[in-house]
C-alpha positions as semicolon CSV with decimal commas, in nm:
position;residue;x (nm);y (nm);z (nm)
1;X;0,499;1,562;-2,265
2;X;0,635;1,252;-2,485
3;X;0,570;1,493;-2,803
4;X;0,781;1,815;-2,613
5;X;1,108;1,553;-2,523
6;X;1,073;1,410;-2,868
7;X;0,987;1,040;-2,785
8;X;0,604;1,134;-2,916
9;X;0,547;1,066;-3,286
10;X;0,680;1,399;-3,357
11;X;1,051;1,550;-3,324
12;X;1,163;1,716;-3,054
13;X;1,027;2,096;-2,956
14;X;1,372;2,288;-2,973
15;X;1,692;2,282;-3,057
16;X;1,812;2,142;-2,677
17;X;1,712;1,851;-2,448
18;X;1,491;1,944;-2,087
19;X;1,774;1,725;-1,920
20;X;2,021;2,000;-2,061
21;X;1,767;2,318;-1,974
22;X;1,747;2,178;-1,647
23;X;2,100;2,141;-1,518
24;X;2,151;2,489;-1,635
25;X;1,874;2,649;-1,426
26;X;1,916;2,832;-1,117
27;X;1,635;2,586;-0,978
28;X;1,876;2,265;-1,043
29;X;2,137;2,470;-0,790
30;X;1,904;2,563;-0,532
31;X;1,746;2,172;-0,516
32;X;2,168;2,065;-0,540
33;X;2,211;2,336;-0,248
34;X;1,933;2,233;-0,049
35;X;2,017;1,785;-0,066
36;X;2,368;1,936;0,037
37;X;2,208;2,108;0,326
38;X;1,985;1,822;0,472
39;X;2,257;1,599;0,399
40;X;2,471;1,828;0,669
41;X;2,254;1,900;0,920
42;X;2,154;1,471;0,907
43;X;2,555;1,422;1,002
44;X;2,559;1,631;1,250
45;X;2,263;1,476;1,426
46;X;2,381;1,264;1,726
47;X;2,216;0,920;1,729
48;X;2,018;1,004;2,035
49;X;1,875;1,312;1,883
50;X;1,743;1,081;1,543
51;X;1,410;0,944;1,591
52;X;1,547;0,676;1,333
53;X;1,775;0,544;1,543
54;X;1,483;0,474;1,822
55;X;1,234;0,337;1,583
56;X;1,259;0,194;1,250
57;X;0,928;0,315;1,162
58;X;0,829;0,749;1,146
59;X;0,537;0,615;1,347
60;X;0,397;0,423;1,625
61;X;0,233;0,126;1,541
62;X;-0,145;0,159;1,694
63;X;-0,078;0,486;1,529
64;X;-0,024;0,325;1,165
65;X;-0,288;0,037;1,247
66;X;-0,532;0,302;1,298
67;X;-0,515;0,477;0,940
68;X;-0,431;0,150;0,797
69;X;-0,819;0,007;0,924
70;X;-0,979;0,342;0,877
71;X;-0,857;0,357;0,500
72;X;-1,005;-0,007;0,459
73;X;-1,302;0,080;0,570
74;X;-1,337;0,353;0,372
75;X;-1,254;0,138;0,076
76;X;-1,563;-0,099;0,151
77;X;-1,803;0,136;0,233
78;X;-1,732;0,290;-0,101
79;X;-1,776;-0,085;-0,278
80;X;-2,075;-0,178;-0,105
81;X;-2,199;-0,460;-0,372
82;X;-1,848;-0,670;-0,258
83;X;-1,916;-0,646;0,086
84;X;-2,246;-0,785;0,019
85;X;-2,154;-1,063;-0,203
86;X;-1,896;-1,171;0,058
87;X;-2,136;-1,174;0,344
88;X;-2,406;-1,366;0,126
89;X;-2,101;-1,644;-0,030
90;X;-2,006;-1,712;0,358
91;X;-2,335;-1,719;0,499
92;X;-2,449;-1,954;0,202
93;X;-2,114;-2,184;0,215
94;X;-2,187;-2,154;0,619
95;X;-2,556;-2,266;0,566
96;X;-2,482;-2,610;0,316
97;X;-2,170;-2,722;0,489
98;X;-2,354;-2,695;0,807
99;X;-2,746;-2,845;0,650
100;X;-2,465;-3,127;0,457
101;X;-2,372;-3,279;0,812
102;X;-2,639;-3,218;1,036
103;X;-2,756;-3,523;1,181
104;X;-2,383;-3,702;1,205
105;X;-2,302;-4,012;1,445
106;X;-1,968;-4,080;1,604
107;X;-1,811;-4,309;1,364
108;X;-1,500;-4,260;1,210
109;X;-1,653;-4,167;0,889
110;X;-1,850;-3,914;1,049
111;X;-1,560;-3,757;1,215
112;X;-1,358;-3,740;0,915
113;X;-1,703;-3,575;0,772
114;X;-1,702;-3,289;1,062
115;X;-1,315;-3,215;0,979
116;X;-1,426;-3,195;0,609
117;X;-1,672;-2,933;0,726
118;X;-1,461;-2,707;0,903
């Protein structure tokens, strides 16, 4: 694509710049025609008609926090490996910090050891 629009290593295919071939086709038009149309019929939307105006959002949020969990877990079922070095890191950080302080008094020391812990 670089090569055909001439900013490739060689010169440009053509005597005349895509930008140029495209504001001449009919296509350019009919995508010109149809912003112009959904630009009209958005105006004459009342603002009780617009779902905009009632939400900010295009969709509910349990809605959104649905896909939003399904897609994660798709994306760690797929990486299996990270899911199980995360479980091993916390159970072995879980399992030293705990084993570090387990037989602790109540002195002052020791409670500043607990808060350490957590």
């Amino acid at each position: 694509m670089l090569d055909a629009i001439g900013a490739g290593l060689t010169p440009r295919v053509g005597d005349r710049d895509w930008a140029e071939l495209w504001r001449e086709s009919p296509e350019f038009e009919e995508t010109l025609e149809e912003i112009a149309r959904i630009k009209t019929e958005a105006i004459k939307l009342e603002k009780g008609e617009s779902k905009a105006a009632s939400s900010s959002f295009a969709t509910p949020f349990w809605y959104q926090l649905k896909v939003v969990t399904k897609r994660s877990f798709v994306g760690l079922w797929r990486s299996p490996n990270y899911v199980y070095t995360r479980v091993f890191i916390h159970a072995a950080i879980s399992l030293i910090l705990s084993l570090s302080y387990l037989q602790l008094g109540q002195s002052m020391r020791d409670l500043q050891y607990r808060l350490f812990s957590m």
